[in-house]
Structures are given as structure tokens and as C-alpha cells.
N, C-alpha and C positions, 0 to 999 in steps of 0.2 A: 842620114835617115835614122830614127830612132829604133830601137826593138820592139816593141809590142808585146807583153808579155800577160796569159791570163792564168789569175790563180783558181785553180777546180778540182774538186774533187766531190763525189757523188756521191758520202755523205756531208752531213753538216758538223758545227763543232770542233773539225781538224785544224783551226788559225790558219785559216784561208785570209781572212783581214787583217790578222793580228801581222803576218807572213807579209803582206802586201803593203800596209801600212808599213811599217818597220824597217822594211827592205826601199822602200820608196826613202824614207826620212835618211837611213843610211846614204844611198844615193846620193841625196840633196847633200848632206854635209860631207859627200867627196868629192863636190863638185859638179856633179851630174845635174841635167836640167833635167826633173820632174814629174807627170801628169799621172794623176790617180783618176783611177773611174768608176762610179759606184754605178753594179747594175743589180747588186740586191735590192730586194724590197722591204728588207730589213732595214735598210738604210746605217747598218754597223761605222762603213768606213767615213759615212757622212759625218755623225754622230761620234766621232772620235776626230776627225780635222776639224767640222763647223758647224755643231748642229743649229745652228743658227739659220743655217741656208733654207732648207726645206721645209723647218717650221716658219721660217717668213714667205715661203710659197714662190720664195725666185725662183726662175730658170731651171730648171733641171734635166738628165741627159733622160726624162720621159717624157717632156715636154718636147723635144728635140728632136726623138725616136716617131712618136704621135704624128707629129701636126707638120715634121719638115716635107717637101715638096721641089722636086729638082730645080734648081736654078732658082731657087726664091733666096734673097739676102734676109738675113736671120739674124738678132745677136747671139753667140757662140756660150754655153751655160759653163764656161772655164773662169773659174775662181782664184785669186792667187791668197794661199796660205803665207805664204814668203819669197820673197823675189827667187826665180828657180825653183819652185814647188807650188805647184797649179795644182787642183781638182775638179773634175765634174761630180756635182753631187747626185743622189741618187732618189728617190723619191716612192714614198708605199705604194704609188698608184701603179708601181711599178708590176704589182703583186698581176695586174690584167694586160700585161705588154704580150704574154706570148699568145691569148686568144687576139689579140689585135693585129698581132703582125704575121696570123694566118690570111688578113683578109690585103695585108698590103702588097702592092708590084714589090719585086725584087728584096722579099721578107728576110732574106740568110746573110742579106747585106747592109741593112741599115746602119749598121755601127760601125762597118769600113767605110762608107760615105761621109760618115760623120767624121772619120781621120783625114777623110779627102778633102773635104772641106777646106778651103781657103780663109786664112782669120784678114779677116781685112784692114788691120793694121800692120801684119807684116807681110803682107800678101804672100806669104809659104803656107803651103798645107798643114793642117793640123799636126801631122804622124812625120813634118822635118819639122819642126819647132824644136824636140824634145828630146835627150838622149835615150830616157827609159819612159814607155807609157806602160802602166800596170794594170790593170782591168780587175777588179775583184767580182768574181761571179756568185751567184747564188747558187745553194745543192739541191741537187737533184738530176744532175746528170745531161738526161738529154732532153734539153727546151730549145725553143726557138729562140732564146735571148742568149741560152749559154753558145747556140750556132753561131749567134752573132757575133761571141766574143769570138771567138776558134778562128771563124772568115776573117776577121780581122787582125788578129794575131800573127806571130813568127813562130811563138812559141809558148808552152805549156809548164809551170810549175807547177807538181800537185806537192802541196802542205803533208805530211802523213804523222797522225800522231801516233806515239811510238808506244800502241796498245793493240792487241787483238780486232777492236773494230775498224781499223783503220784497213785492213785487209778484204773485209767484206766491197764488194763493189768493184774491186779494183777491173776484172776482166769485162764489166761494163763500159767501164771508161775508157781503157783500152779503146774496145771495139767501136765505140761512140767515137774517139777522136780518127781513128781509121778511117770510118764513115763518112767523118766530115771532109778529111785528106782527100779522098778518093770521087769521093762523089761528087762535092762542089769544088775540087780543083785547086785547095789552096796548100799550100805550105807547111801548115805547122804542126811542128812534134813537140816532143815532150824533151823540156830542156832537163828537167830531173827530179828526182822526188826529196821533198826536205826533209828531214826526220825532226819533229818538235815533240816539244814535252818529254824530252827526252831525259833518262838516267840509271845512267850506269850500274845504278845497284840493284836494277828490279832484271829480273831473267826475263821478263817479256821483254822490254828495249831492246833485251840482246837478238833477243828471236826474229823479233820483226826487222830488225837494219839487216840482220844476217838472209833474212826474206829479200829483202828489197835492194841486196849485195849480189843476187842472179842477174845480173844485166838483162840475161837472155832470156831470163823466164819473164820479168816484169818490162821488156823492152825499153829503157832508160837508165841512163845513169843516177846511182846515189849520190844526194852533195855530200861533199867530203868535211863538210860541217854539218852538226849536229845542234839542233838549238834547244838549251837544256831546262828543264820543268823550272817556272819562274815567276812567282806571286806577282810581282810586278807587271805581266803582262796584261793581269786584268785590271786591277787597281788603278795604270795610268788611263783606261780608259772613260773613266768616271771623271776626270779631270779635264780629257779633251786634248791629252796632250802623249807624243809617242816615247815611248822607254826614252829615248835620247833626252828628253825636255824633263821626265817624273824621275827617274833613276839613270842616269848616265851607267852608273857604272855596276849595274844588273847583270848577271850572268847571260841575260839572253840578250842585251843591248849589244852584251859584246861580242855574241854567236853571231845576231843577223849582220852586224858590221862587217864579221867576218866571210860570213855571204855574199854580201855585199861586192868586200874588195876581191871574192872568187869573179864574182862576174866582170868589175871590170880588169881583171888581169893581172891586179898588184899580185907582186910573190910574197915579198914580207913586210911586214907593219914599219914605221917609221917609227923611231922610239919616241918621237916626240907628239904623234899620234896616241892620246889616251882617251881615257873616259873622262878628264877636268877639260881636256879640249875641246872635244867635242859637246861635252855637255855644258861648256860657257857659250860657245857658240848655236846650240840650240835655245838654250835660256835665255842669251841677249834676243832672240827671233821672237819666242815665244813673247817674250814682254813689250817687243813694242807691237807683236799684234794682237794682245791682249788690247792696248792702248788705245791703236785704230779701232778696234770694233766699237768699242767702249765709246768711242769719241761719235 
């Protein structure tokens, strides 16, 4: 069974997509099998794997959220970027899902039923298919779509960029994910806070990791990587392609890697594990699905 992981934080701006993106693409090239999920309405992480999708009006996980209906067979709005890295795209209409799903049966669970789901090609549930499904949430805290991510989830990474407003909010979310634990009965905590935009020579950086180094006060662990301030990270997105594919060997391509192999457990890097590796084997991806689309 896969983890289920949603990226949130209560405000906007902290590389909650950039975080999710990135850390997915890492994944994919260590082997791990894949699934992104766009439940912005911004449609960021769409618009950075395929913006293709949404502006041609396919399938999308609001279409899915809307109009699904127990035991009706469906087709499944899962897209493959590259063999091993799937996405659900996400869609603006998205912006009217949480007055919608005030008015539907069993509103705090749409998007775990959507993991339930049976794809009818391999007849396994959506949430075994995958090693990691990554959920990128919109800000603002506490919506009925971000409930949806949480019910559905294991666990919580919040993005924190390594500035004073990144502090603002925090004991909201806090208490928001409590609420969500406690009230509807599910599971998931907060796997740990990332520290991005991160650097060493500005005395806020230091302030804020040395903040979010209270275990006790911020209840979560700090990742013990730090992903560091990176022009890169905005520039490949205008391209459509993640740091692995625009800059292999980016200071923060090589942070969330390192994220990356925290989660699944590697201790030390292989020497032969670099940035020419990885980013030959992204670029060969990239190009031939440049190709198919083109085609």
C-alpha cells in the first residue's frame, strides 16, 4: 500500500507545489511509482507536468469529485507523465468544489473514495497501485477540499519557507489537523516540516529552523534537509519540466533528492548516483514525451 502524502500549509507562496512536484520527480527516478494530485484551483502542479490537460477540458479530479456517484464505472482522470509517474490534473472549476461538497452525502470523504476506487485495468485500488501519492493542496487552511486531502491521507508535510511569514499560521494548522484526527477518525499527522528557500547567511533562516528545531513546541519533526534558495526553481517551471529535466544539477534538485532518499530510507548516496545520471535519465523521459504529445 502506498503512503499518501498531502502538502499544506495555511499560507500561500511557501513551495507547496514546487515541494510536491520535485519530491514526486525525485521519487520517480529512484524508482518509486508515482501519483500527483492537483486539488488547487490554481492549477500550479497541472501547469508544471501538463498544462495541456485542463486547457483541452479532459477529465479532471473536479470532474470526478462533482458528478462521481457510488458504484457508477467511471473513467479514472489519471494521466501518465512517464511510465511510473501518473497525475490527476486539477482544474479552476475547482475554485467552487468546497461550496459543492457542502451539499454532498459523505462531503469529508470524496477524495479517499476516489483512492478506493478500483482502476479497472488492474483491478487494485487506486492508493495500492502507487508507492507515494502526493496530494498538493490549496492555502487557506481549513476548507472542505483541504478535509478531503487530510481523510485521505497518512500524512502531512508542511513546505516552511525559511522567512518570518512562514510562522504566521502555524498554530492554525496545528489545531486544523487535530480537528481533522480527532473528529473524523483518521490517522494522519504531520510527517515533518521542510525548511525551503533556505540560506545560511541570512540570520532569519537561522531563526526560523532553530523555531521549527522545538519538536515540542511545533509538534513535528524538522527534515534534516534543508532545501536552499534556488532560481531554478521558478524558471523550470515556465518550461513545464521539474528541476531534474531544467537543471539536474541545481542546488535544490539536489536538496529534494536528498529528501527524497530521507523518505525512502537510503543512508548514503551511491557514488555513481549524481546529477549527469539522473538528469540523462530525466531528459531521455522528457524527450520522448515531448514527442507523444506532439504526435
Amino acid at each position: 500500500m502506498s503512503q499518501v502524502i498531502s502538502f499544506l500549509h495555511d499560507k500561500g507562496g511557501c513551495a507547496k507545489t514546487t515541494s510536491c512536484v520535485n519530491l514526486g520527480f525525485a521519487l520517480w527516478l529512484l524508482g518509486k511509482k508515482v501519483l500527483l494530485i492537483d486539488t488547487d484551483p490554481q492549477c500550479n502542479l497541472t501547469d508544471t507536468v501538463d498544462k495541456t490537460v485542463h486547457l483541452e477540458a479532459e477529465t479532471t479530479i473536479y470532474d470526478w469529485l462533482h458528478d462521481f456517484k457510488p458504484g457508477e464505472m467511471r473513467s479514472l482522470p489519471i494521466y501518465t507523465r512517464y511510465d511510473g509517474l501518473d497525475y490527476v490534473p486539477g482544474s479552476h472549476s475547482m475554485s467552487n468544489i468546497n461550496a459543492e461538497l457542502q451539499l454532498m452525502y459523505n462531503r469529508e470523504h470524496r477524495l479517499s473514495n476516489f483512492l478506493d476506487t478500483v482502476d479497472p485495468e488492474s483491478g487494485a485500488k487506486i492508493r495500492n497501485m502507487y508507492d507515494y501519492i502526493f496530494i498538493d493542496c490549496a492555502p487557506g487552511g481549513e476548507t472542505l477540499m483541504n478535509t478531503n486531502a487530510l481523510v485521505a491521507s497518512d500524512f502531512v508535510i508542511v513546505p516552511t519557507e525559511a522567512g518570518i511569514y512562514s510562522l504566521q499560521g502555524l498554530p492554525r494548522l496545528l489545531d486544523y489537523i487535530e480537528k481533522v484526527r480527532t473528529q473524523l477518525h483518521c490517522p494522519v499527522s504531520i510527517m515533518g516540516y521542510l525548511l525551503v528557500r533556505w540560506n545560511a547567511q541570512k540570520a532569519i533562516s537561522k531563526e526560523v529552523k532553530a523555531y521549527y528545531s522545538n519538536e515540542e513546541e511545533v509538534k513535528a519533526p524538522l527534515f534534516p534537509v534543508y532545501v536552499r534558495e534556488c532560481v531554478r526553481c521558478t524558471e523550470s517551471v515556465a518550461y513545464e519540466m521539474s528541476l531534474y529535466e531544467y537543471s539536474p544539477d541545481c542546488t535544490a534538485a539536489d536538496d529534494y533528492m536528498r529528501v527524497a532518499e530521507y523518505l525512502i530510507g537510503r543512508k548514503a548516496r551511491p557514488k555513481t548516483w549524481t546529477p549527469v545520471k539522473w538528469g540523462q535519465i530525466a531528459n531521455a523521459a522528457f524527450q520522448r514525451f515531448t514527442k507523444e504529445r506532439e504526435a
